[in-house]
N, C-alpha and C positions, 0 to 999 in steps of 0.2 A: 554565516554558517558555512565551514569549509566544505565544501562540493556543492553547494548550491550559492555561489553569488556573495552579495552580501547582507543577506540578512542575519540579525539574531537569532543567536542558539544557544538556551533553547528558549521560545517562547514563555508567555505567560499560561497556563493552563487553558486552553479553550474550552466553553461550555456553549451546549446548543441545548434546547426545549428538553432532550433525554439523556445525555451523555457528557462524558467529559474527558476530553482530549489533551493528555500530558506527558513529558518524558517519561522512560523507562525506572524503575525503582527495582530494590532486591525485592519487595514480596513479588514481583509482578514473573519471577522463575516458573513457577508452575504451571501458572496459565501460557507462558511460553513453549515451554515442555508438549501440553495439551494441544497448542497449535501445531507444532513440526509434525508432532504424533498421529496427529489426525489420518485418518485415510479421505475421511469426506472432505475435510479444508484441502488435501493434496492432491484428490483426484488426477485436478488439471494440470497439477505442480509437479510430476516428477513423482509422485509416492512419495509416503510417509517414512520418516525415517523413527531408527527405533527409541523405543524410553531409554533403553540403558544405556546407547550411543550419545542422548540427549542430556543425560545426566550425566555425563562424562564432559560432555563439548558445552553445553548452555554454561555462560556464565555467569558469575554471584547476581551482578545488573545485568543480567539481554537485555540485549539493544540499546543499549546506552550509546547513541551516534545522532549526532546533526540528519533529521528529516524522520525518525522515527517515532510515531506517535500513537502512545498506547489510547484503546478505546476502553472507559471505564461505562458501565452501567449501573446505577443504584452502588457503586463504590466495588464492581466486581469488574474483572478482567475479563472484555471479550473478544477483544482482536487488537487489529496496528493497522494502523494507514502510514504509507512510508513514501515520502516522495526523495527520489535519488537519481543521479544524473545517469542518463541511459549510454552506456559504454558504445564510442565513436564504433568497434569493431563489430558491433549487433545490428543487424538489418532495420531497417525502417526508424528514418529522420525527416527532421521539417528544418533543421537548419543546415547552412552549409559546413558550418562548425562542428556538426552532432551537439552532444552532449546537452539534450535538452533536460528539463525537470520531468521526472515520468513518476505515476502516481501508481501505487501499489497498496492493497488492502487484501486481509484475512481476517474471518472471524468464525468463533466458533460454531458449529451448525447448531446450538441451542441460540442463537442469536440469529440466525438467517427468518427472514421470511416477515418482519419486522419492521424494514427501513431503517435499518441502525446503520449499515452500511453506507447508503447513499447519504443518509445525514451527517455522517463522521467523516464521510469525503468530500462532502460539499463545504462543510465548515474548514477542511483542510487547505480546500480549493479557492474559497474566500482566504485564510489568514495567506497564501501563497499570493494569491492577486495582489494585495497589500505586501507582503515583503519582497517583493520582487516583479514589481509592476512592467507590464510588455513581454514578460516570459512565456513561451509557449508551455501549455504542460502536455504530455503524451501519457495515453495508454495502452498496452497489449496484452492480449486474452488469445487463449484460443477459441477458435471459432466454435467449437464443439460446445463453450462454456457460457450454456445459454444466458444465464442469470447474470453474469459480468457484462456478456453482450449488451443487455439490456440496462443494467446500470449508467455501462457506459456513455449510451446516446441519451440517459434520464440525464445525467449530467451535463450534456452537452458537449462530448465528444462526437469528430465529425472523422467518418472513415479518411484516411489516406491512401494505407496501401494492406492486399493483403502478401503474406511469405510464408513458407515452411522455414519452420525451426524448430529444434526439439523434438522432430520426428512426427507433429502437427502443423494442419494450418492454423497461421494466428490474424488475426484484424489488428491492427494497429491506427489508432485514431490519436486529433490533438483537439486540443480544447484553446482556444488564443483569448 
């Protein structure tokens, strides 16, 4: 998988007890759309950016790229878990190298409150241990973003460090 190693890209479709975890396809535009759009999914992101910016910029396949993996429900789109090498130039590292695998999820707010979340990243976080065995993974949240906070150490992320970035403080934790 180019920027993460060498694992396989893309996987075989992952399924866990509710979900199913697989590359990006053309119908999967709108529920893309529906995420950037969001104001509740962007909160902690920066704001939502607009639908007619999104229908201009979203391409035929979003997200068609090595570590992007769409989260399906009952065969409906509700978010991505994305794991993508964390840019050497961004504060907060565990190797001397940087550029560790850092794990990124969104999902629509009809899907929060569920554990869709935590099971779409755990399975993510399982096929990762297997493709790329000894790899640390990291993740960053702002600290404001109670519900990630918490996801995070369900997961088994363990604090590092915290920094201002983006104009927030963020927690930044690794999972080994």
């Amino acid at each position: 998988m180019p920027g993460l190693g060498s694992a396989d890209w893309p996987p075989a479709p992952i399924r866990t007890e509710r979900l199913a975890l697989r590359e990006s396809e053309a119908r999967d535009r709108t529920a893309f759309i529906e995420l950037f759009a969001s104001s509740e999914v962007h909160a902690h992101l920066g704001g939502p950016r607009s639908r007619a910016e999104l229908e201009r910029v979203v391409p035929l396949v979003p997200g068609r790229r090595p570590g992007l993996f769409v989260v399906e429900l009952d065969g409906a789109v509700i978010g991505t878990v994305t794991l993508d090498r964390r840019a050497p130039e961004r504060p907060g590292h565990v190797r001397p190298d940087a550029g560790e695998a850092e794990l990124g999820f969104l999902l629509l707010p009809q899907a929060w409150g569920h554990g869709y979340a935590a099971e779409a990243c755990a399975a993510v976080l399982d096929w990762c241990a297997e493709a790329l065995p000894d790899e640390p993974v990291v993740l960053c949240t702002r600290t404001a973003n109670d519900p990630a906070m918490r996801l995070a150490l369900r997961l088994g992320f363990t604090e590092v460090a915290r920094f201002e970035e983006y104009g927030a403080e963020q927690w930044f934790g690794v999972r080994r």
